[in-house]
N, C-alpha and C positions, 0 to 999 in steps of 0.2 A: 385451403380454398376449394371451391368447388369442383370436379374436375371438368362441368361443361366450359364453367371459367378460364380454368387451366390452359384448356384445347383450343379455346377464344385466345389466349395470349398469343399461344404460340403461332396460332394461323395469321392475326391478324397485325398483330405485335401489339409491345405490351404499353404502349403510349399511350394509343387511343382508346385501350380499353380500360385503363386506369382511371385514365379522366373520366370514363363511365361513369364506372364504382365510383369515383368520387361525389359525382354529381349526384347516384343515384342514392348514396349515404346522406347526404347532406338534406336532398328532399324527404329524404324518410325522417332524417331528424328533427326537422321541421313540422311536418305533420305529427309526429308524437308532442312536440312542443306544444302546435295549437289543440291536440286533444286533450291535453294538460289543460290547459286556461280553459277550454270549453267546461272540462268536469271543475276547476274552481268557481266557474259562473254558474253553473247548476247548482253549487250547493249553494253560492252566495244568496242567489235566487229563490233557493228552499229556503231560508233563514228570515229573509225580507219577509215572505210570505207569510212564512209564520207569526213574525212578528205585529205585522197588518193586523192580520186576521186575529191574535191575539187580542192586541189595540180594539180593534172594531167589536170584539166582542164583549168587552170589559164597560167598552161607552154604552152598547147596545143592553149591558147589563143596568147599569145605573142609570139609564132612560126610563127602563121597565121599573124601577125602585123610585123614581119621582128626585131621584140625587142629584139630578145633571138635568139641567133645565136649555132645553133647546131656546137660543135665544131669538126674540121677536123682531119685526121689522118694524121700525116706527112709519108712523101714517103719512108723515111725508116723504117717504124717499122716494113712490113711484107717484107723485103726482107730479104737474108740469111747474111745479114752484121752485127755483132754481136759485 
């Protein structure tokens, strides 16, 4: 252990400062936990995007090729014929 720790036990005893360390072990393990899941949603993140972006560029391919035919709106849907 550290020796400022050490010097902490013995002055202040070793109870209170244990439950420290304890507490302050357990936060620290915690925020390594949520930087873990932050760097899994980054990549997740990276993957979707690419995959999109993949997607969109493959339609935006076959628009330019006349393959994929954007489809039309028939004449009645925006008039007040209901």
């Amino acid at each position: 252990m550290n020796k400022i720790f050490q010097k902490a036990i013995q002055e202040q005893g070793g109870g209170q400062i244990m439950n420290t360390l304890a507490e302050i072990q357990e936060r620290h393990d915690a925020i390594r936990d949520l930087e873990r899941k932050l760097l899994d949603l980054q990549q997740w993140l990276k993957k979707s995007t690419r995959k999109v972006l993949f997607i969109s560029s493959e339609k935006i391919k076959k628009v330019k090729a006349g393959a994929f035919k954007v489809p039309q709106q028939s004449a009645g849907i925006f008039s007040s014929e209901s």
